[in-house]
LOKOL-29555 format. One record per atom (N, C-alpha, C, O): x, y negated, z negated. Coordinates in steps of 0.02 Angstrom, whole numbers, plus 50000, padded with zeros to 5 digits. Layout:
BEGIN
XYZ...
end
This chain:
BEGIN
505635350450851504915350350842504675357550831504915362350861504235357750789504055363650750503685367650830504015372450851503135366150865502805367450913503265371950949503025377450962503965370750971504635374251025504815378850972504875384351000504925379550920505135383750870504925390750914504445389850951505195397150914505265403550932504735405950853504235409450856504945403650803504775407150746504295408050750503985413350758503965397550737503295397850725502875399750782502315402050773503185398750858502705403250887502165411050906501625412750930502795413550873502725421550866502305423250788502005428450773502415416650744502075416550685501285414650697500855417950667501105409250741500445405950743500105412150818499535413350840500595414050831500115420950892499945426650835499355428250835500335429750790500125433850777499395431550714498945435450701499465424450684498965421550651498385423650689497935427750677498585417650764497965418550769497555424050818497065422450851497825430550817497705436550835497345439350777496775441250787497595439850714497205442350641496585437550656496095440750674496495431350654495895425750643495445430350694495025434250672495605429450784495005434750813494905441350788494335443750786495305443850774495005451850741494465448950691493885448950712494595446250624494185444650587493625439350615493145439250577493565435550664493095432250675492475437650714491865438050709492935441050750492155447150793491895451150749491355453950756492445451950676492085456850608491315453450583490755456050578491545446750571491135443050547490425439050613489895435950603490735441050667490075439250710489515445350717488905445350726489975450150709489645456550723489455458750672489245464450681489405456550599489325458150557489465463550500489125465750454490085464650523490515470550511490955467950432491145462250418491045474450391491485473350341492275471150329492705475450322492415465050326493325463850323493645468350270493685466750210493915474950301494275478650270494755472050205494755465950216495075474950148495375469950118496085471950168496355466950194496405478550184496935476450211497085470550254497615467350253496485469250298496495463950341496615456550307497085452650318495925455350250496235449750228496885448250204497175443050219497165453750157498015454050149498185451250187498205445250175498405453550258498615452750313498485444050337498925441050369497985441550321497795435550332498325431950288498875429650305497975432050220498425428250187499095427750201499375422450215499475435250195500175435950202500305430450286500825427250294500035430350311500095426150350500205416450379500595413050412499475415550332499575410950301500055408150236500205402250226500185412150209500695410750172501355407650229501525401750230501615412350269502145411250298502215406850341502765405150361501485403450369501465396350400501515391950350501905387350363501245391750291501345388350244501965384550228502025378450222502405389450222503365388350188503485386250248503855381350247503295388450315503715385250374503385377650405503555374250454502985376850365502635369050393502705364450335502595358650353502875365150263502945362150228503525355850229503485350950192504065356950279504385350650272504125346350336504375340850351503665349250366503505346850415502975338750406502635336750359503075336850452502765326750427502075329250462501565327550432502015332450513501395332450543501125339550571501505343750597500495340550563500465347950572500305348250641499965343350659500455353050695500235353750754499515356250760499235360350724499175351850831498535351950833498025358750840497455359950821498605363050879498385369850886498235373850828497755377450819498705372650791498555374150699497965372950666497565376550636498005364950683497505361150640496815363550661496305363650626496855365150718495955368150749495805372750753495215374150763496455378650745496185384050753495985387550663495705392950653496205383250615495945383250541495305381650540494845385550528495245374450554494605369750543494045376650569493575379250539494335378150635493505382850663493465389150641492955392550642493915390750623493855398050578493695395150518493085395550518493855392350466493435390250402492695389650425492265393850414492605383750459491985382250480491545392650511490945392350500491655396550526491515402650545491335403850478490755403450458492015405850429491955408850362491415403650335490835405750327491535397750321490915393550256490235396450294489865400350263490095394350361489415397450375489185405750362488605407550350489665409350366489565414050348489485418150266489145423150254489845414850227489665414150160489255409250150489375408650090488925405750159488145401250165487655404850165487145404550130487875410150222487155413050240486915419350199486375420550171487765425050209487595429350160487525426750080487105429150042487925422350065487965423349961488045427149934487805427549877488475432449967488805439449914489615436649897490005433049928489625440349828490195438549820490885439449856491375436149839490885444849912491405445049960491565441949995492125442350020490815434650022490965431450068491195425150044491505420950077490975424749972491225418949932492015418849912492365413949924492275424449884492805425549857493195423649933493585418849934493075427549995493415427350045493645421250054494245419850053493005415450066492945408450097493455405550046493925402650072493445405949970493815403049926494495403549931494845398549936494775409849931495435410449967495705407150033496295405650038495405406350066495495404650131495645397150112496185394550126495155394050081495125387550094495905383550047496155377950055496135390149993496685389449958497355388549983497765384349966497415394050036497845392050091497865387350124498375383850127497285385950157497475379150200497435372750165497485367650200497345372150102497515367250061498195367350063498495362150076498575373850048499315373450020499665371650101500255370050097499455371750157499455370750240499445362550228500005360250241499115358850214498825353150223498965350650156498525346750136499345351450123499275347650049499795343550047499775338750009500455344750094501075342150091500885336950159501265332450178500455338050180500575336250254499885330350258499755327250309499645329950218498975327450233498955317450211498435314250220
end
């Protein structure tokens, strides 16, 4: 089971360590350096390839996406600059490619 995996554990801590950095950027209203988003993606990417043969995604996964999207869409809602749009769009690209095999 993917959940006991060593990999993906050390993979979904350091995820979701990047997600709070970027979530207090965005509460506090602070600029997401792009290194950071890199860093996101490159991240998501690598949950990506490691959940893809997977039949079911783990719940910890599944919620800790859903509420960070839900963070990002409200937050590109409110501003409407193109950084927060482009951002949200990417994001939501990933967890499609997260959820596309699996859904």
């Amino acid at each position: 089971m993917l959940n006991e995996d060593l990999k993906y554990k050390t993979m979904f801590t350091s995820l979701v360590g990047t997600i709070d950095e970027i979530s207090v950027l965005i509460l506090t209203k602070q600029e997401i350096k792009e290194e950071k988003k890199k860093e996101l993606y490159r991240e998501l990417a690598d949950i990506s390839s490691l959940v893809e043969s997977e039949i079911v995604i783990s719940r910890d996964l599944a919620s800790t996406l859903f509420n960070f999207y839900i963070l990002v869409h409200s937050d590109a809602s409110f501003n409407q600059d193109k950084s927060s749009l482009f951002f949200l769009g990417h994001l939501q690209e990933y967890i499609e490619k997260i959820f596309g095999e699996n859904s």
